[in-house]
C-alpha positions in Angstrom: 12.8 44.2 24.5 11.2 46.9 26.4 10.9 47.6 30.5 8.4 50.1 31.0 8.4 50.6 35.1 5.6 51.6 36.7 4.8 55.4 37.3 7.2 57.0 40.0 8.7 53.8 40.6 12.8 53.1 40.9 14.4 50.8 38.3 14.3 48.0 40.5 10.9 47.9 41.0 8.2 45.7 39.8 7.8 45.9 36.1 6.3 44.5 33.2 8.2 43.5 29.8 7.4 44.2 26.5 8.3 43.2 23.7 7.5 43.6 19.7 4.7 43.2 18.7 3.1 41.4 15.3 4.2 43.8 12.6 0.6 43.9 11.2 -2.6 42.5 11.8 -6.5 43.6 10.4 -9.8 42.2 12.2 -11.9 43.6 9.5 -13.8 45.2 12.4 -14.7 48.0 10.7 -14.3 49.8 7.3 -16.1 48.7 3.6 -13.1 48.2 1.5 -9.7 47.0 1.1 -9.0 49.8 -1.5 -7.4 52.7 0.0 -7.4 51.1 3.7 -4.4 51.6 6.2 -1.5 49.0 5.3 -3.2 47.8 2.1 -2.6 47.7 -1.4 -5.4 46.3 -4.2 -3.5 45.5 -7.5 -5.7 44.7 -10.7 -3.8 42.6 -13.4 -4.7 44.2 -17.6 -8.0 44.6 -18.5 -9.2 43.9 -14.9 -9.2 47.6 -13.6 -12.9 47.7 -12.6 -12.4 45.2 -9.7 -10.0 48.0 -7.9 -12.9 48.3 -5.3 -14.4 44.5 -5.3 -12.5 43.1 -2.3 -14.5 44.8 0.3 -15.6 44.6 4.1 -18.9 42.9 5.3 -19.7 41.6 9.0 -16.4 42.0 9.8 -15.1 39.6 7.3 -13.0 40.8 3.9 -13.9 39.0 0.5 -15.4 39.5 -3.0 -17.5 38.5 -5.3 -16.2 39.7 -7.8 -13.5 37.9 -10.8 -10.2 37.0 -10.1 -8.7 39.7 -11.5 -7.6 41.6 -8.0 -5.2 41.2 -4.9 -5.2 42.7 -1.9 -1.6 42.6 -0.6 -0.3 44.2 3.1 1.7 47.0 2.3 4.6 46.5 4.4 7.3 43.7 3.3 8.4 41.0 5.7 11.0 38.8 4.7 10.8 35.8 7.3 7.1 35.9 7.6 5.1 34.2 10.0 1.4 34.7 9.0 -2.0 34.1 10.6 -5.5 33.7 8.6 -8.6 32.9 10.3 -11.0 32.0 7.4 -14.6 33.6 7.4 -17.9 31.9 6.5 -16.6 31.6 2.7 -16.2 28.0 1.3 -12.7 29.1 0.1 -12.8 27.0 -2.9 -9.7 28.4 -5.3 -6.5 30.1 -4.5 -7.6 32.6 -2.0 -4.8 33.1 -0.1 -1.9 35.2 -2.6 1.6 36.2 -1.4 4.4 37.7 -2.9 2.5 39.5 -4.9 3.5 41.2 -8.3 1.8 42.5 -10.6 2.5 44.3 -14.3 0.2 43.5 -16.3 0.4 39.8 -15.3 0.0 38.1 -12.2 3.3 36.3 -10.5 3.0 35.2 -7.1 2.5 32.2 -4.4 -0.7 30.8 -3.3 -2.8 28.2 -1.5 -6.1 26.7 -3.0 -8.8 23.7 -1.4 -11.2 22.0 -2.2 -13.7 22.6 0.4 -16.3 19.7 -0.7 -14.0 16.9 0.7 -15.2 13.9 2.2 -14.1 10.8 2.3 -11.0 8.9 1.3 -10.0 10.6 -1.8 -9.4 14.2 -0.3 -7.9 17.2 -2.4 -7.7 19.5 0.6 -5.3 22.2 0.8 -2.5 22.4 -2.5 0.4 25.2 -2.4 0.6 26.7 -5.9 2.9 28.6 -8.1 1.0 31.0 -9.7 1.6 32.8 -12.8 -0.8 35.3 -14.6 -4.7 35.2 -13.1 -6.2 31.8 -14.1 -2.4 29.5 -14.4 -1.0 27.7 -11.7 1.8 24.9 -11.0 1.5 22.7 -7.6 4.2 22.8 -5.3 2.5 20.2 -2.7 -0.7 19.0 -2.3 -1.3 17.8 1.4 -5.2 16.6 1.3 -6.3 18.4 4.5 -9.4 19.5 5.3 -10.6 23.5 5.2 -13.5 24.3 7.4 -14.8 28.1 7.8 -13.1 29.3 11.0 -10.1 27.4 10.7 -6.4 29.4 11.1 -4.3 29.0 8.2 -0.6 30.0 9.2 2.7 29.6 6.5 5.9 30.1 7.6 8.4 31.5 5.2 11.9 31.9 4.4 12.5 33.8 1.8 15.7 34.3 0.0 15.7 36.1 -3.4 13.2 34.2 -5.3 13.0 31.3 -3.5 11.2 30.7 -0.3 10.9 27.5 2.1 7.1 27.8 3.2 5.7 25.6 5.5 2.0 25.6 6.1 -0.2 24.4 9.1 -3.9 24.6 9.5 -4.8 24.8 13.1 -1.5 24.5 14.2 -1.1 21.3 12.8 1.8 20.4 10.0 0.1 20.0 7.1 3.0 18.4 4.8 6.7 19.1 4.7 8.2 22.3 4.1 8.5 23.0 0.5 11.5 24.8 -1.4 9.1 27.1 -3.7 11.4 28.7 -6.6 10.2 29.8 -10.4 8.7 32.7 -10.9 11.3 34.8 -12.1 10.7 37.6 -10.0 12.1 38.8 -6.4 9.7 37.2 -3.9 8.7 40.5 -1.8 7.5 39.4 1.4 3.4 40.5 1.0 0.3 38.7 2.0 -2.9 38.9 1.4 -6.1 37.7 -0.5 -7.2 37.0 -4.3 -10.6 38.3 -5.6 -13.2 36.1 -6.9 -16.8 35.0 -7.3 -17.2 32.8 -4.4 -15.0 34.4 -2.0 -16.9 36.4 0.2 -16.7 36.8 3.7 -13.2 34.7 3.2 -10.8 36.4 6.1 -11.9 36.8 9.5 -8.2 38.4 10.7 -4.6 38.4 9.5 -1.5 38.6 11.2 1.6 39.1 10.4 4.5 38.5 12.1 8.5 38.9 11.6 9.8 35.1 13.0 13.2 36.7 14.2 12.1 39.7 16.0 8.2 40.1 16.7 6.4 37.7 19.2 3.8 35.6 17.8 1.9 32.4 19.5 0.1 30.3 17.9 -2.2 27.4 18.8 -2.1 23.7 18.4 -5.8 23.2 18.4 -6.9 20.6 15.6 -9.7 19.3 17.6 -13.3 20.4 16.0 -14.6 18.3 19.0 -13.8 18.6 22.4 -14.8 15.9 24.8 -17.8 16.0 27.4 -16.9 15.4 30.8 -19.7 13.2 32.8 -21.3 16.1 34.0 -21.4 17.9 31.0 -19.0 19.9 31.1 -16.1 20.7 28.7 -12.2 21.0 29.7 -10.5 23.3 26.9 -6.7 22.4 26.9 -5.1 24.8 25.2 -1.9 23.9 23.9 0.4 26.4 21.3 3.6 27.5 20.4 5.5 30.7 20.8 8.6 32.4 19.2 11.4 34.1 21.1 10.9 35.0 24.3 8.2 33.0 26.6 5.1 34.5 27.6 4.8 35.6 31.5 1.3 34.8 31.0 -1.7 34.7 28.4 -5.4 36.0 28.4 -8.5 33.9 26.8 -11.6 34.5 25.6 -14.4 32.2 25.0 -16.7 33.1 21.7 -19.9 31.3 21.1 -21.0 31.6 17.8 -24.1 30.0 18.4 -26.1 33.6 17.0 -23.8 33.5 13.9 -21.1 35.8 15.3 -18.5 36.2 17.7 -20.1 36.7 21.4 -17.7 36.8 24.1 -19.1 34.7 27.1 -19.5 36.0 30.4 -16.6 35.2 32.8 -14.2 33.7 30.1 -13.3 37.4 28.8 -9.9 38.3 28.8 -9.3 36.0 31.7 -5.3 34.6 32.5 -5.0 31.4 31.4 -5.3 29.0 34.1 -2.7 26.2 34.6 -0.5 28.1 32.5 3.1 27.2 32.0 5.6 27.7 29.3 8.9 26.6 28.1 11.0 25.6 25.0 8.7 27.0 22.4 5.6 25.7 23.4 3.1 26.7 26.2 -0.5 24.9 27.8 -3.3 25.8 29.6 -6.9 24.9 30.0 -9.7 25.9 31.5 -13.6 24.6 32.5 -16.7 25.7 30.4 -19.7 24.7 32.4 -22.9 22.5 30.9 -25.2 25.7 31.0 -22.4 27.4 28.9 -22.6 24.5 26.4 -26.4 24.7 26.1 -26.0 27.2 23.5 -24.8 24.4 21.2 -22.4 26.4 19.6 -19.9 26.5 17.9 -17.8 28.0 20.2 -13.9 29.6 19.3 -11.1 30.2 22.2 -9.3 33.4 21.6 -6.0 33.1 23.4 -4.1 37.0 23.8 0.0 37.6 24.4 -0.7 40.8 25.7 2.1 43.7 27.1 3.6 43.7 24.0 4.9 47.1 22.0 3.0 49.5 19.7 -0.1 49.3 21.5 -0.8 46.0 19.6 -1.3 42.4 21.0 -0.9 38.8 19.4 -3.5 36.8 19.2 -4.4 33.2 18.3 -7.4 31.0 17.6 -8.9 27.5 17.6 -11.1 26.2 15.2 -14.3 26.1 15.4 -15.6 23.5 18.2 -18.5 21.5 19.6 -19.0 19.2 22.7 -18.8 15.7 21.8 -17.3 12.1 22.3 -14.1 11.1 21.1 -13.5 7.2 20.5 -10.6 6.3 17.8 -10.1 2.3 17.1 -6.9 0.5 17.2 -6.4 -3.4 16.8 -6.1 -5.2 14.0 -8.0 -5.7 10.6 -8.7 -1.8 10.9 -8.7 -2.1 7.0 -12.1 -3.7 6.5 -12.9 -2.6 9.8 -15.9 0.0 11.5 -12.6 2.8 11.8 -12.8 3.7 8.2 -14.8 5.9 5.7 -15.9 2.0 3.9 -19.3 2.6 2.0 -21.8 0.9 2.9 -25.2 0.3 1.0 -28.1 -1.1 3.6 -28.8 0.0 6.3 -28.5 4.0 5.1 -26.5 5.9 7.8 -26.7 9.7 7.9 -23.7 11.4 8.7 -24.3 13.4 11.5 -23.6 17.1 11.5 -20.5 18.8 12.8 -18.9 14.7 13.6 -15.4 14.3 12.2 -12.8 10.9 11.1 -9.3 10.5 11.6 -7.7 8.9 8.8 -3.8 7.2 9.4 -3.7 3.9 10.1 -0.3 2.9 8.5 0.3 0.3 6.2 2.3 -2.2 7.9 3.7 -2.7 11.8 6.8 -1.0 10.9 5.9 2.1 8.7 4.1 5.0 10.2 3.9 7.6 7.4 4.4 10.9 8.3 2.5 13.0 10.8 0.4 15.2 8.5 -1.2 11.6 7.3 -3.4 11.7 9.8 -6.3 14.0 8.3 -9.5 14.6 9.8 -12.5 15.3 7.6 -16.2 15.3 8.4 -18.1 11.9 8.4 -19.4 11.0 4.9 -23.1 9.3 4.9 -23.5 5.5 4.2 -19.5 4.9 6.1 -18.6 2.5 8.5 -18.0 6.1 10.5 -21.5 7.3 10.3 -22.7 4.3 11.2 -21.0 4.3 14.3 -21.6 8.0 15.6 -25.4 7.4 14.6 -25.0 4.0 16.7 -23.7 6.3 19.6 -26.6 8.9 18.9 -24.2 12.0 17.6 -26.6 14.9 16.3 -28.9 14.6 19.9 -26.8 17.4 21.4 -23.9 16.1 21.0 -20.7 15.8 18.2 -18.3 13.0 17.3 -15.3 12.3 16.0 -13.6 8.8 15.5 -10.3 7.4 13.2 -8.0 4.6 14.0 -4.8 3.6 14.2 -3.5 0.2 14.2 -3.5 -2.4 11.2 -4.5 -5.5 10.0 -3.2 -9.0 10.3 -0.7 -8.6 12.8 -0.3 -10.3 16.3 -0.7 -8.0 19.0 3.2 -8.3 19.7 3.9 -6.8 16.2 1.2 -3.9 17.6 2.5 -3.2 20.9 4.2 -0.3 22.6 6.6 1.4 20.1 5.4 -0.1 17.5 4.1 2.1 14.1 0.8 1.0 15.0 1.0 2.6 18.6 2.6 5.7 17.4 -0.5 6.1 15.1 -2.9 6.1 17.5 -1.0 8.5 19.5 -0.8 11.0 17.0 -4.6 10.5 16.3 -5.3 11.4 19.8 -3.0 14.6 19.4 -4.9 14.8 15.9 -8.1 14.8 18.0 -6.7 17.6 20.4 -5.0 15.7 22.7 -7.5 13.6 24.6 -9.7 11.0 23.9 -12.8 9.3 26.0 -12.0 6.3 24.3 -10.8 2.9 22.0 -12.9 0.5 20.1 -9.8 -2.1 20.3 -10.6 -5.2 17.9 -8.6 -7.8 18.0 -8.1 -11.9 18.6 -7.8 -12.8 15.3 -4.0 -13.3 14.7 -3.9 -14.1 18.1 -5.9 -17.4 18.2 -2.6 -19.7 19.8 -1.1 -16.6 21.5 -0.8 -17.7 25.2 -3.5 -15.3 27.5 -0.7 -14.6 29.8 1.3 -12.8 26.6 -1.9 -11.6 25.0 -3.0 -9.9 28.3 0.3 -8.6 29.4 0.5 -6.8 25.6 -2.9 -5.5 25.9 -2.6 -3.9 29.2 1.4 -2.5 28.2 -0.4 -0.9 25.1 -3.6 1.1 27.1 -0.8 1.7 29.8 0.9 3.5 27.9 -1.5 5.2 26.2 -3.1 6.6 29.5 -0.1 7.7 30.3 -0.2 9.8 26.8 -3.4 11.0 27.2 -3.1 12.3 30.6 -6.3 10.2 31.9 -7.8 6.4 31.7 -8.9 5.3 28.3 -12.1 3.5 28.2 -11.0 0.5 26.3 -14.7 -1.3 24.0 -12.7 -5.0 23.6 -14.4 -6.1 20.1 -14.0 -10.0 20.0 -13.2 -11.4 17.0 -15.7 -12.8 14.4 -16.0 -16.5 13.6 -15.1 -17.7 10.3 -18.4 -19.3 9.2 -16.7 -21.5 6.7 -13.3 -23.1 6.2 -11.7 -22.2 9.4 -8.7 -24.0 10.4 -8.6 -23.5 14.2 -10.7 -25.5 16.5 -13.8 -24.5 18.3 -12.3 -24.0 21.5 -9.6 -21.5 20.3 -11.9 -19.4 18.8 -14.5 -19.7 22.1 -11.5 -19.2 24.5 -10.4 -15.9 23.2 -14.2 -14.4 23.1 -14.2 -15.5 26.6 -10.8 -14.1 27.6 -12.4 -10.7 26.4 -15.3 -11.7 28.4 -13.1 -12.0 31.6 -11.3 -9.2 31.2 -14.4 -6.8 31.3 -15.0 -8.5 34.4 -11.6 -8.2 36.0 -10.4 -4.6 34.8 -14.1 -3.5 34.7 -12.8 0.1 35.2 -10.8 -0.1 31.9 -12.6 -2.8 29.8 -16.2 -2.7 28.2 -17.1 -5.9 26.3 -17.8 -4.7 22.7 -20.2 -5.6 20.0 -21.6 -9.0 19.7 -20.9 -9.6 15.8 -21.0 -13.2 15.8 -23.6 -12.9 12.6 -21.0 -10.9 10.9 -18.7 -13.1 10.1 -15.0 -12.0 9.2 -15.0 -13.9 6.0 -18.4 -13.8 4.9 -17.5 -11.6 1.6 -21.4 -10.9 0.7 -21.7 -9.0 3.9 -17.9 -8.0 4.2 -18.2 -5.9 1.1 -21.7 -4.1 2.1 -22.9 -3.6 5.2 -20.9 -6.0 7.6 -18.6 -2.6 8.8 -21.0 -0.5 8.7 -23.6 -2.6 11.2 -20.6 -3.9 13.4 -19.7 0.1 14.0 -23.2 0.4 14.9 -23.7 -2.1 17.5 -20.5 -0.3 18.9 -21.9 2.6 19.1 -24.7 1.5 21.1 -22.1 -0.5 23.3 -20.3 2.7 24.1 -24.2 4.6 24.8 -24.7 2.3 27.5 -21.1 2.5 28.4 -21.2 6.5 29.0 -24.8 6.2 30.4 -26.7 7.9 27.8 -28.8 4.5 27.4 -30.2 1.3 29.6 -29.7 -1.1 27.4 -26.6 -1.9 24.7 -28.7 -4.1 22.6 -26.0 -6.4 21.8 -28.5 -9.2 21.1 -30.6 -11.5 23.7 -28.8 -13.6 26.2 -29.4 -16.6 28.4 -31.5 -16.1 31.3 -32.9 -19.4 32.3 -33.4 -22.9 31.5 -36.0 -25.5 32.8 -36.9 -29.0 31.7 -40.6 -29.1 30.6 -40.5 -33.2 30.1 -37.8 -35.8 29.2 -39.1 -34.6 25.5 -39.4 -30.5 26.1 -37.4 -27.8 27.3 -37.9 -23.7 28.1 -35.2 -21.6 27.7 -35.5 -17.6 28.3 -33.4 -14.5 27.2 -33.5 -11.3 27.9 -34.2 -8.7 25.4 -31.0 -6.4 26.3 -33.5 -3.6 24.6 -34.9 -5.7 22.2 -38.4 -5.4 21.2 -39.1 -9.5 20.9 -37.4 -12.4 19.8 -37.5 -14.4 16.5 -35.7 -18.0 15.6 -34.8 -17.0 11.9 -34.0 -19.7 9.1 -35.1 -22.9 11.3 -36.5 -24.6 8.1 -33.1 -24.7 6.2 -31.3 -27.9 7.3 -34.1 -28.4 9.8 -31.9 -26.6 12.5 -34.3 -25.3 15.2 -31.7 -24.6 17.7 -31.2 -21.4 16.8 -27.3 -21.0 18.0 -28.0 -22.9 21.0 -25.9 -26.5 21.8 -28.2 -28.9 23.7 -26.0 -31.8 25.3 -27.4 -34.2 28.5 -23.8 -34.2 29.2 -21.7 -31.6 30.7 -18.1 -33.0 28.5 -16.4 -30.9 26.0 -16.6 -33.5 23.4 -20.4 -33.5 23.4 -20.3 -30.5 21.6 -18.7 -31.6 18.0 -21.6 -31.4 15.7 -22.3 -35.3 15.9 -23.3 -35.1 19.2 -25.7 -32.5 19.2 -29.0 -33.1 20.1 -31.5 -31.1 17.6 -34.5 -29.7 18.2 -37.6 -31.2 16.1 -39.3 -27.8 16.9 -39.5 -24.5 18.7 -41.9 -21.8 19.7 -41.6 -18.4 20.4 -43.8 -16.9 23.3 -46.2 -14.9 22.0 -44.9 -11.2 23.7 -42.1 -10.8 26.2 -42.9 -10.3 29.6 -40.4 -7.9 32.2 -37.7 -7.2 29.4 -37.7 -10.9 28.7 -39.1 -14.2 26.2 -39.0 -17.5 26.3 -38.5 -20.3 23.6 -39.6 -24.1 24.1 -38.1 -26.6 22.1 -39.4 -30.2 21.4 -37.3 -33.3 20.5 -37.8 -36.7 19.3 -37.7 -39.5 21.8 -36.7 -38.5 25.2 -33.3 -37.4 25.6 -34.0 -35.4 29.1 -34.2 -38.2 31.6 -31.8 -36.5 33.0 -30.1 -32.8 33.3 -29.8 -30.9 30.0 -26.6 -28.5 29.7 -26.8 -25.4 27.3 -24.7 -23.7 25.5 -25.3 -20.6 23.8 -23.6 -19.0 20.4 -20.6 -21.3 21.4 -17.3 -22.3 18.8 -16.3 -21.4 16.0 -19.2 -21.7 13.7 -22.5 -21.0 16.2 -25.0 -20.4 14.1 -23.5 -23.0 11.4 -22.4 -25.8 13.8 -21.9 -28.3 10.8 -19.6 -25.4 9.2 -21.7 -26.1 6.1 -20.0 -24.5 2.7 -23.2 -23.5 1.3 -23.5 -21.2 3.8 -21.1 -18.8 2.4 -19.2 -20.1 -0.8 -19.1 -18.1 -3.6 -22.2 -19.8 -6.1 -24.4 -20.1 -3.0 -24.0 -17.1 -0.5 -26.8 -16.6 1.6 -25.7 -16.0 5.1 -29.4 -14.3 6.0 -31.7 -17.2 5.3 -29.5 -20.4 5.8 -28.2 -19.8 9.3 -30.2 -20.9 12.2 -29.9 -17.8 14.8 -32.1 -16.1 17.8 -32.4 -12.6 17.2 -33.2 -9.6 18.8 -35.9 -7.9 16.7 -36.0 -4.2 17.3 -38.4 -1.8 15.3 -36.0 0.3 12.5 -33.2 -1.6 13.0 -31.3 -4.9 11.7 -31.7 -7.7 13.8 -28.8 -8.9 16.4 -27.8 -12.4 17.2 -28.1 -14.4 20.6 -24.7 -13.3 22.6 -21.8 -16.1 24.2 -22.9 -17.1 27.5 -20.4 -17.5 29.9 -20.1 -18.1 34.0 -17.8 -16.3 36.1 -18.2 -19.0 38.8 -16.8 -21.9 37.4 -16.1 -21.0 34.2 -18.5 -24.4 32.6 -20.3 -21.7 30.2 -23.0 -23.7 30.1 -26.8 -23.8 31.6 -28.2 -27.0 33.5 -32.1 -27.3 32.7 -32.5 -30.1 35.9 
């Protein structure tokens, strides 16, 4: 460490410390080639001699496209090496980073290859390799995570002899353990650098190099590729890192919009001090406000964070990944397996992944075992996924990115879930996955929870989102997902499965600034395998999505299928019920023929008791008919019966029990010779143009809690 006093000053006047500085670092800012330059060294293995000068300089980027038969390598060793590597625009598909480099005739030496084209849940990602000669390699760990151009690539070493303990994080984030990397017969020597190749141009933005025990280096903990909107439109960067040695007085930032194609510092976020900066034990934080008319640009937009007044005339530096303004909603509950949180395929509806939206995988296998932290990947959304299908539900691509994962698992109470728990921990570390802060939760849950008393089931729910407010640093916005029914074989009654929709229903009502009731998915039944295994996921995580549009006030309606608006009695023989629309275009009563079941989900009963509602004691419509066109956002139905069974009050119920739109919880329905949920189940739909139909919603009274409508 260094005091350098100010000029004519005393010793005991103000000051500033210095300290070392990062023994190397090249921004490719200028210069055409890597052979010959300051602090480089280009190597060709035999028979390779002509690509001496095929590693070069372009748009401030160093690559090749040339054959693997070169390696640029920093001249000066450094045995404990902490090193920095912001990619370029280059896909980065093979083993372009190379350290330790020897080479006599052969090639010896470390690396780390991806596999940039990875989507899904069968990633390659990122592998740490042993490499010996130009073209053979032995893994040393293979981690699965996700490269994108801009991201910061930093390994950690410790080298001793031949051997080294590497670690390796990508965005600051621990991408697998550290890994005892021996073999190659040769003196590792403490050099870094980059591998020639065909595809590898414009690979490396900037390299740093550090020496862990005696020059400062920060480094940021950034993973997020989206960072959330506020409501009026504005961004909060929170800029969280680490640091070595001493802690930093203070650090600048930069904002770069890369919106042209390159980096453009932005006006009034150049080299400004960190605001809200504090610092202790390794680790430091910050943040700062980017406007909406900053944001307009679109982006993507790159903070450059500077630990300046350091030695040499050099400075550290650090970057994020590349980012975008967006919405960030993970899912927790249960049955996240077969759930809208995952990468499922689906085949119809096609969803288009949207551009520059993101998944977090994670969820752990059981209540108790929470893998470790680098499980929880993010790649970008793959098309036809329960994923896509949500972020297209919440209208990701119009100006705005996405990124969603989960984190709890299936088939548990919510006791087993709770605070503590392996499932909670996962969703915590998907949030830090995320960047540290989330807009919101699809929770969905109720289904191993059908006898759980509400007093327990409540208190659990609101311990978990308590604490994870508390984690996040701000109120969640929790979308409560009621369970599906059964549709078949069920063995709880009607009015477990009814009270726990409703409990969800209250809830929204009671803790309206937490709670959003979530998608109405009564026609996607949790066991009904023919839509469970193809587009069930898929259009439950779009009716989400649109939940959580309304929700944020980027649309009027949720359409989460037509309601109950009215009843009257026509005659003793006739009644008129209306719905509204909720966004639909018009109503349809779909599949009235089979079974002669025209009541469409609906319970007519002239009697207000619970046990008119069993399947022998509803009355059935002989006919229906749909008004012609809605009228003011809503339609009307009129249903005939035989006789007269309204010479007195009728009492409705609407998409009620266990079984709604299969009151006699008829097999056919749904076992395995004769599956055919879509034309056997009597349901009111919503009908909107380009997209699937949605089923009448629960209707329930705050009042008096009767959940029923009286035609008088």
């Amino acid at each position: 460490m260094t005091i350098i006093y100010g000029i004519g000053q005393e010793p005991n006047a103000p000051s500033i410390t210095t300290n070392p500085a990062p023994t190397f670092r090249d921004d490719f800012s200028s210069g055409s080639n890597l052979n010959g330059r300051a602090g480089w060294t280009v190597a060709t293995v035999t028979g390779q001699s002509a690509q001496i000068n095929n590693i070069t300089i372009s748009a401030g980027a160093a690559g090749s496209t040339g054959n693997g038969g070169a390696y640029a390598f920093t001249t000066a060793p450094v045995a404990n090496a902490v090193v920095q590597r912001r990619l370029g625009l280059g896909v980065f598909p093979s083993a372009g980073i190379a350290d330790h480099v020897t080479v006599a005739g052969t090639f010896s030496g470390l690396g780390i290859a991806s596999s940039y084209n990875t989507v899904g849940n069968t990633p390659t990602g990122l592998t740490v390799l042993r490499r010996f000669n130009a073209g053979v390699s032995t893994t040393v760990s293979s981690q699965g995570e996700r490269i994108e151009p801009g991201d910061v690539v930093r390994t950690e070493d410790a080298i001793s002899g031949a051997d080294t303990l590497r670690s390796v994080f990508v965005n600051g984030w621990q991408i697998g353990p550290a890994s005892v990397v021996s073999g190659l017969g040769v003196t590792l020597t403490g050099q870094f650098g980059l591998v020639g190749g065909p595809t590898m141009a414009g690979m490396l933005d900037d390299i740093q190099i550090s020496n862990n025990a005696t020059d400062e280096w920060i480094g940021l903990r950034m993973a997020g590729r989206v960072l959330p909107l506020n409501d009026d439109g504005s961004v909060t960067v929170r800029v969280r890192g680490t640091y070595n040695l001493t802690a930093p007085g203070r650090l600048l930032y930069t904002l770069l919009d890369r919106s042209s194609g390159a980096d453009v510092a932005v006006a009034g976020h150049t080299r400004v001090p960190l605001p809200e900066f504090s610092a202790s034990g390794g680790t430091f934080a910050g943040e700062f406000e980017v406007s909406a008319a900053v944001l307009a640009s679109g982006g993507p937009f790159v903070v450059q964070v500077i630990r300046d007044r350091l030695l040499a005339g050099r400075e550290a530096v650090a970057f994020s990944p590349r980012w975008r303004p967006g919405y960030i909603v993970l899912q927790n509950g249960q049955s996240l397996g077969v759930d809208a949180s995952r990468q499922s395929v689906t085949t119809s509806p096609t969803w288009t992944a949207p551009a520059n939206s993101f998944w977090i995988n994670g969820e752990p296998t059981n209540v108790s075992t929470l893998g470790a932290s680098w499980t929880r990947r993010q790649y970008p959304i793959g098309s036809n996924t329960a994923a896509a299908a949500f972020a297209v539900g919440l209208g990701a691509g119009s100006g705005f990115a996405v990124t969603t994962g989960a984190g709890g698992v299936s088939a548990q109470p919510i006791s087993a879930r709770g605070v503590g728990s392996a499932c909670q921990n996962a969703i915590k570390e998907a949030i830090e996955r995320a960047g540290g802060y989330v807009h919101a939760i699809r929770h969905t849950d109720g289904q191993s929870d059908l006898t759980t008393p509400q007093a327990q089931l409540i208190a659990a729910l609101m311990a978990i989102y308590d604490d994870l407010d508390l984690f996040n640093g701000a109120p969640i916005k929790v979308q409560l997902n009621p369970i599906a029914s059964s549709w078949y074989g069920s063995s709880f009654h009607d009015l477990r499965w009814q009270a726990i929709r409703r409990l969800y229903w209250q809830l929204t009502r009671d803790y309206p600034e937490r709670f959003v009731l979530g998608a109405n998915v009564l026609d996607l039944q949790h066991r009904d395998t023919l839509h469970l295994n193809n587009n069930a996921m898929g259009l439950q995580a779009f009716r989400e999505g649109k939940v959580f549009r309304k929700a944020l006030g980027l649309a009027t309606h949720d359409r989460n299928g037509p309601s109950l608006a009215s009843a009257a009695k026509i005659s003793s023989s006739e009644l008129r019920v209306v719905l509204d629309l909720n966004g639909a275009d018009s109503l349809t009563l779909s599949n009235a023929a089979y079974a002669g079941d025209n009541n469409g989900g609906l319970i007519f009963s002239n009697t207000d008791a619970l046990t008119a509602l069993t399947v022998a004691s509803d009355i059935r419509a002989t006919g229906h008919t749909v008004d012609a066109s809605p009228s003011g956002g809503q339609q009307g139905i009129n249903f005939t019966f035989a006789g007269t069974p309204w010479t007195g009050s009728a009492f409705i119920r609407a998409a009620w029990g266990m079984n709604p739109f299969n009151r006699a919880d008829n097999g056919t329905i749904t076992d395995p010779v004769n599956l055919d949920f879509a034309n056997r189940a009597s349901m009111i739909q919503g009908v909107i143009a380009g997209e699937p139909n949605t089923a009448l919603q629960p209707y329930f009274t705050t009042a008096d809690a009767t959940d029923y409508m009286v035609a008088a």
